[in-house]
N, C-alpha and C positions, 0 to 999 in steps of 0.2 A: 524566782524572787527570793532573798534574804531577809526578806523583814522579819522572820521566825527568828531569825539568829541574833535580833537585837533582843527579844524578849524570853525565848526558852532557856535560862541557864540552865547548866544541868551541875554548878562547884562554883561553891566559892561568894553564892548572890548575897548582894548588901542594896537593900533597898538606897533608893536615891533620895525619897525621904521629900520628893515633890510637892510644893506648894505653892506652885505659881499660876498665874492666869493661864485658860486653858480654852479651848475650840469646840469642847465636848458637851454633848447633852441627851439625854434620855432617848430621844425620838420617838417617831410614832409607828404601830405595830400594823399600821393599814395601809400603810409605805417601805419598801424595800429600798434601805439605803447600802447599794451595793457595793460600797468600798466598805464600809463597816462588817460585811457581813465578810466579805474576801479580805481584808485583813483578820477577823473573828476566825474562819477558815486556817488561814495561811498558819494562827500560832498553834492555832489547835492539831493540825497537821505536824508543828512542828514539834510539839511538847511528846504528843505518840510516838514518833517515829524517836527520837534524840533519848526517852526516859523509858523505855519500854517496861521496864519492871517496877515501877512504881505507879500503881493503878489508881491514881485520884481520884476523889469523889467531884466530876467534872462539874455538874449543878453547884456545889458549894464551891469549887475554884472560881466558877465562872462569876457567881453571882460576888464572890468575894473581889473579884476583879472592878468590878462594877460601881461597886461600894468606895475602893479607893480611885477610882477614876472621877467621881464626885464628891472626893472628900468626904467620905465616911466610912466608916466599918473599923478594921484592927488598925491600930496604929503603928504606922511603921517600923518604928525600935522593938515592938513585939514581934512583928513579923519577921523581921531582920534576926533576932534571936534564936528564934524558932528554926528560921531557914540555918541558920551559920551551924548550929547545934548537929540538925540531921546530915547534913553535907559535909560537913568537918567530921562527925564520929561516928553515927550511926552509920551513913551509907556505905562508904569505903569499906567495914568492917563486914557488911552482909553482905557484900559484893565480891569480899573476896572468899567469903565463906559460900557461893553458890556458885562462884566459879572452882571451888577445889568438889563441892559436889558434882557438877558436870565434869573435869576430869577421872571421876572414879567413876561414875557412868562409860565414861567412853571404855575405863578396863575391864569393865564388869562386863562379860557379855551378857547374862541372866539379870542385870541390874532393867529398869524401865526405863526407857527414852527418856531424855531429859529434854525438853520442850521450857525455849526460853520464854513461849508468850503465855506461859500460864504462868511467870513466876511473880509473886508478890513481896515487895518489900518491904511492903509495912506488917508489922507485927500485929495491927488489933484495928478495928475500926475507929476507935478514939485518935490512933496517932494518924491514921489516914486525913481523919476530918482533920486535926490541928493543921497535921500537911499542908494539908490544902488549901484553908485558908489563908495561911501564912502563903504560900506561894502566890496565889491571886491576887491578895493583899501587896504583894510586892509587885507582880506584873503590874497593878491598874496604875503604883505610882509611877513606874518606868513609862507605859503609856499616857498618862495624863504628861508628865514635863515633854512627851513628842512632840507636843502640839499638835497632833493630826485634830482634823476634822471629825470627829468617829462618835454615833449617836452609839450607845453604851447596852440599848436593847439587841440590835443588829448583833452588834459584835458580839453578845452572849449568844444569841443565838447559833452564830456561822462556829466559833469556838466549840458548845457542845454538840451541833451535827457532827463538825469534824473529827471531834476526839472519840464519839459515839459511835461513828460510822451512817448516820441516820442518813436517810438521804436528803442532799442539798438543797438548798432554796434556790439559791440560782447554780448553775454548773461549773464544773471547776474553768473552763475555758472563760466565761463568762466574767468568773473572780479573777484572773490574772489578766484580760484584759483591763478591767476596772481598775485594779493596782500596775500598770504597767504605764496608763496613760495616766493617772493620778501623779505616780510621783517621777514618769518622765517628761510630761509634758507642761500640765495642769500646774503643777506647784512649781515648777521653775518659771514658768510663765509669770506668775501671779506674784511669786518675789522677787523675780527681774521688775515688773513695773515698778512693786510700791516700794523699794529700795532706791529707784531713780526718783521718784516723787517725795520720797523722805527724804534725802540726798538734798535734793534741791530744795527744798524747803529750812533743814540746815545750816544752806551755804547763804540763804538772804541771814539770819542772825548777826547780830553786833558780835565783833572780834573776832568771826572765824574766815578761818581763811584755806586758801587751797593752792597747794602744788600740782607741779606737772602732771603728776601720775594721776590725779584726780583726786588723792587722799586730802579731806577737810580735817581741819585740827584749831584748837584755838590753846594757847601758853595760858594755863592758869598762875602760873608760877617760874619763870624762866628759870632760876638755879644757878647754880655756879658756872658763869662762860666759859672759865678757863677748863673744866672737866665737863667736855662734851663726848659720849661715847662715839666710835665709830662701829662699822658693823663688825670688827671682826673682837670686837672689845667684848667681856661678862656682863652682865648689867644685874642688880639686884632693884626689885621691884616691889610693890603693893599696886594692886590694878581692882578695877570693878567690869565686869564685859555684861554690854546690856543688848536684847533685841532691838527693835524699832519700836515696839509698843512697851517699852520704859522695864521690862522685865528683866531681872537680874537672872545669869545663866553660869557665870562664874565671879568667885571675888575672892581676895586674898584675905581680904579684910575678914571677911566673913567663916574664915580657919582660921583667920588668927596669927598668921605668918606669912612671910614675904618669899616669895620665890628669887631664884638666880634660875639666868638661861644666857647660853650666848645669841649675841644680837641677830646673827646672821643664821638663826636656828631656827627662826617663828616666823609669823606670818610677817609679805611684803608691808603691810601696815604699821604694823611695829617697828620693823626695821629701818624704815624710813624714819617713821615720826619721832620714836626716841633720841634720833639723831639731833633734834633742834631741840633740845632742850639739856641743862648741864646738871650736875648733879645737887640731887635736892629741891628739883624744880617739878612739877605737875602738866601734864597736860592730857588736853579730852581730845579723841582721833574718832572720825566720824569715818569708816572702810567702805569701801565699795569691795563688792563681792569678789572682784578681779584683785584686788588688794587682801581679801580674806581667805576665804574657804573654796570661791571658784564657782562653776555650774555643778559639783557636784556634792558642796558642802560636806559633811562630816558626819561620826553622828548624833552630836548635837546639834550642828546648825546646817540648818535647809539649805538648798543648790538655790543660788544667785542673792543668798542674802546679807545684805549691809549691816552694818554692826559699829556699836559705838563700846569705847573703853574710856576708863578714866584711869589713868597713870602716874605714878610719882617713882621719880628713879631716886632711889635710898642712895645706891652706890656705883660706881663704875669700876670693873677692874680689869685691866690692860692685857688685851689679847698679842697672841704673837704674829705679827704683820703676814699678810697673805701671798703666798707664792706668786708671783705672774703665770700668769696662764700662756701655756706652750700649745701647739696645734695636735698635741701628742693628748693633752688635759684637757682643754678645753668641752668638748662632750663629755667625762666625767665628770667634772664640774659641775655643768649642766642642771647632772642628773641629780648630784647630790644637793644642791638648792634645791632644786625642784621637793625632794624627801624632806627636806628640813620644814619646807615651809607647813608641810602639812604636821610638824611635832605641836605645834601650836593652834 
């Protein structure tokens, strides 16, 4: 399983800064909820094995974890501070200072083994705990905007068995079953229905309407006819991209600037639906998951999940017309659609 590599960074972390509706709650400690505790596992495993010389104080990462997964404890931009700081200067600098100590160990034959798992890289207990918090603080917001399911006791728990070595609640066979059927079965399952049943609930609404490909959309704004993009055209935009349950996930608006992409570079959704409107016009595109991210979504958005944007195209700028496709091209082609679609 991967899910570790969505939330162990080991360079570079900038919290997400999470503040949206969430799936998450406390749970109760007389019930074993076993996906909580084998994704709790899975990061824990993964922060040991990826960070080995930096020894957290795992009860205070974890509980710090906790804290922002419910909306409380250090606030993000401290967190974010704190992480950019030790990963940007400190780390690098004692990393390469304990790697020129283990190559003089290796010249020195009277020199003592250099043994990587006793090395520590923090300088004091004080910057351990700030560490730590701050990193926790930043895991719970990365996992709160997951949206998973995950009661917040579990998962502290399975995190510090794992990073502990304590022994397991439930066994590790046990925990990658639970996350194997969770997120290949269970959760594809459950946003394929209620994407069809938002979908169609959608499509009864005044003004929207629906193409072939099953993409809903309704013209808030039609725009300039004569400057209609086609796909192989730039397009510059302002967009808002919402779940099904009305939560904002991306928005232009909300940085403050508008992006350029070419048309035929993002998702089937976009590509289609900007096409019917011309420049300076607006419209709302309601995806079906075959139109978006697929059964296997991203990692923001879930396998099979529908998705609405709201769009205004600022500009069009005039692509260079598209080769015809040869039986020599055609499967490259293909492939490279296929890549584009997921840039988006």
């Amino acid at each position: 399983m991967l899910v570790a590599v969505l939330f162990a960074f080991a360079a570079g972390m900038v919290s997400c800064g999470s503040d949206t509706s969430s799936r998450i709650s406390k749970g109760s400690r007389s019930k074993v909820d076993t996906l909580s505790y084998a994704m709790g596992m899975n990061v824990g495993q993964g922060i040991a094995g990826d960070l080995p010389e930096m020894k957290f104080d795992a009860e205070l990462l974890a509980k710090s974890a906790e804290k922002a997964m419910l909306k409380k404890g250090m606030k993000s931009e401290d967190a974010t501070a704190v992480l950019q700081d030790f990963f940007s200067n400190k780390r690098p600098a004692r990393l390469q200072e304990l790697n020129e100590q283990a190559r003089k160990a290796q010249q020195d034959s009277t020199a003592a083994p250099f043994n990587p798992d006793e090395v520590d890289i923090f300088e004091n207990d004080a910057e351990r705990q700030e560490v730590s918090e701050a990193y926790g603080a930043d895991m719970g917001s990365r996992l709160r905007g997951s949206r998973l399911p995950l009661q917040t006791y579990w998962f502290v728990k399975g995190f510090v068995d794992a990073y502990t070595g304590a022994d397991p609640v439930v066994t590790p066979e046990m925990a990658a079953m639970s996350m194997q059927t969770y997120f290949m079965v269970k959760r594809p399952a459950e946003n394929k229905k209620a994407s069809e049943e938002w979908l169609a609930s959608i499509e009864k609404q005044s003004g929207v309407q629906k193409t072939e490909s099953g993409l809903l959309y309704r013209i808030d704004r039609e725009g300039d006819a004569t400057i209609k993009p086609k796909a192989t055209d730039k397009v510059e935009v302002n967009y808002e991209g919402k779940f099904m349950d009305g939560e904002v996930f991306d928005s232009s608006y909300e940085r403050g600037s508008s992006t350029e992409f070419p048309l035929n570079g993002v998702i089937k959704g976009w590509t289609e639906g900007l096409q019917l409107i011309g420049k300076g016009g607006q419209i709302t595109l309601w995806i079906p998951s075959d139109l978006a991210y697929g059964t296997y979504g991203s990692s923001m958005i879930g396998p099979n999940e529908a998705l609405e944007f709201k769009v205004e195209l600022l500009d069009v700028k005039v692509g260079a017309p598209a080769p015809a496709p040869t039986p020599a091209t055609t499967t490259g082609d293909a492939a490279a659609e296929k890549t584009g679609e997921q840039s988006k």
